[in-house]
C-alpha positions, 0 to 999 in steps of 0.5 A: 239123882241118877247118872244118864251116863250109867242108865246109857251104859247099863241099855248099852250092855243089855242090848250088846250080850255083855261088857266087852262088847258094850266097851267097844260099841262105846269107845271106853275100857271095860273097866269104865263099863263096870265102874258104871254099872257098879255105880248105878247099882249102889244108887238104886240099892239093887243088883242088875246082873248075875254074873258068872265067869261066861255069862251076864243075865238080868235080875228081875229088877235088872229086866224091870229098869231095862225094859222101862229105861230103854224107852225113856233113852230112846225118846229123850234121843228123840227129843233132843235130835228134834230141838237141835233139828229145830234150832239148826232150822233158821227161821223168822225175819231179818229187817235189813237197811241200806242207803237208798244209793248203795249199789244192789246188786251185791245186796240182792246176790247176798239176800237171794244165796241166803234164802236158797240156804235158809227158805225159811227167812223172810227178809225185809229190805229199806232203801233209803238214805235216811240214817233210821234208828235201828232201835226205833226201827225194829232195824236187825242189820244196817249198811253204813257207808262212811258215817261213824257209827253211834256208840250205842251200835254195834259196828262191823267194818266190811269192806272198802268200795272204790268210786270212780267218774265214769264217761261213755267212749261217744261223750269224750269222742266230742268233749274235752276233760276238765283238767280240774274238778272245778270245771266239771261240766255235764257232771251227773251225780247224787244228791247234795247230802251225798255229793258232800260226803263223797266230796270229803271222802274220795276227794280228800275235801274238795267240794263236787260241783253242782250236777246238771243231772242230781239222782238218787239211784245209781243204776239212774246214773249208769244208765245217764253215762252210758248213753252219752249223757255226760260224766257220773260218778259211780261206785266202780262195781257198777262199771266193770264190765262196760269198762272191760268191754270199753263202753265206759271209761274211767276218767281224772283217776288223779283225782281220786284219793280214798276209798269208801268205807262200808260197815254193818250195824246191828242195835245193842237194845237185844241179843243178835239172833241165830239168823241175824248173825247168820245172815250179816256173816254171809252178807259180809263175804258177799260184799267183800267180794264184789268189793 
């Protein structure tokens, strides 16, 4: 088999006038040049170069190899720059799932700042709380939020996200706080599955109590607290800035005893594509920032 390495070499002395100038094109000892040179002529069984003290020229057979070589290099360049242009191009769908209750906006930053990087991904987004087999699904990248992953998954810890209950400065100008969770009226929270999960969670096990207002969106919750409609339970990424301009105020801060824990899943039923690990490293360092 012929050394690509020596027909690369033997290209590059012709078109360099020499071996000490094809050397310092390549970044090797002219000895090396030789030893290449030397080595490709014993394969093909013919001499290259006439060389004299001054001089290097072509044989015939020299010409022949030179003239049909020069062209397969340059297409075999060409070729291989292709497929790595091609491989370095992402494209295809990522399916990406989260809880229908998971804050959006650093899922929408994420998905929006990747697509501006790799246009050519389409990117399909399930909100649901439902927990979907990602296999069953077709599902590439899942959001977790406090559940232990199956061990069939594949599992990636993300980050932690505080929560918090939240009241508009309106609402406790006429109402007086709960000294315990238990007496928390005018409480505007999730759905029961979640109020449990958040309930063992953030409030080391006591049991939240019943809403007077139940939705299963957070930006509805937000939007319930801000015009003074009692106190929400929110994630506190949500809440930043009305609490820095004083629309909101974080409340019973005692009661809070740990944080969420926010993971991605990816199913073990086939490899992690090129844009799917791409996508879940950028979705990553988007929600640790927000976190």
């Amino acid at each position: 088999m012929m050394d690509l390495n020596a027909l690369t070499t033997f290209v590059e002395v012709v078109t360099s006038n020499g071996f000490s100038a094809a050397a310092r094109r390549l970044g090797m000892p002219r000895s090396t040049v030789s030893l290449r040179i030397r080595s490709l002529e014993d394969a093909l069984g013919v001499r290259l170069f006439k060389r004299s003290t001054r001089t290097v020229t072509l044989t015939d057979d020299g010409r022949r190899l030179f003239e049909q070589a020069q062209g397969a290099l340059s297409t075999l360049r060409s070729v291989t720059q292709e497929f790595r242009s091609s491989h370095q191009e992402l494209t295809g769908t990522v399916r990406l799932t989260a809880p229908a209750d998971f804050p959006t906006s650093p899922l929408a930053e994420a998905i929006a700042a990747f697509r501006r990087t790799h246009p050519g991904v389409f990117v399909d987004v399930i909100l649901t709380n439902t927990v979907l087999d990602l296999v069953a699904n077709d599902i590439d990248v899942a959001v977790r939020v406090g559940l232990d992953n199956p061990q069939d998954m594949i599992s990636r810890q993300v980050a932690t996200f505080d929560y918090g209950l939240f009241a508009s400065a309106t609402w406790l100008d006429t109402h007086e706080l709960p000294a315990h969770l238990s007496e928390l009226q005018h409480f505007i929270g999730p759905p029961a599955s979640i109020r449990n999960l958040l309930g063992r969670i953030i409030f080391g096990g006591e049991r939240l109590p019943v809403p007077s207002v139940e939705a299963n969106d957070y930006r509805m919750i937000l939007d319930l607290v801000q015009l003074g409609a009692g106190i929400g339970l929110l994630p506190c990424v949500l809440c930043r800035k009305d609490v820095q301009e004083r629309r909101l105020i974080q409340v019973r801060t005692e009661w809070i005893r740990a944080p969420v824990q926010i993971s991605i899943s990816f199913p073990t039923r086939k490899d992690i594509t090129p844009r799917v690990r791409t996508f879940a490293d950028h979705l990553v360092t988007t929600l640790r920032a927000f976190a």
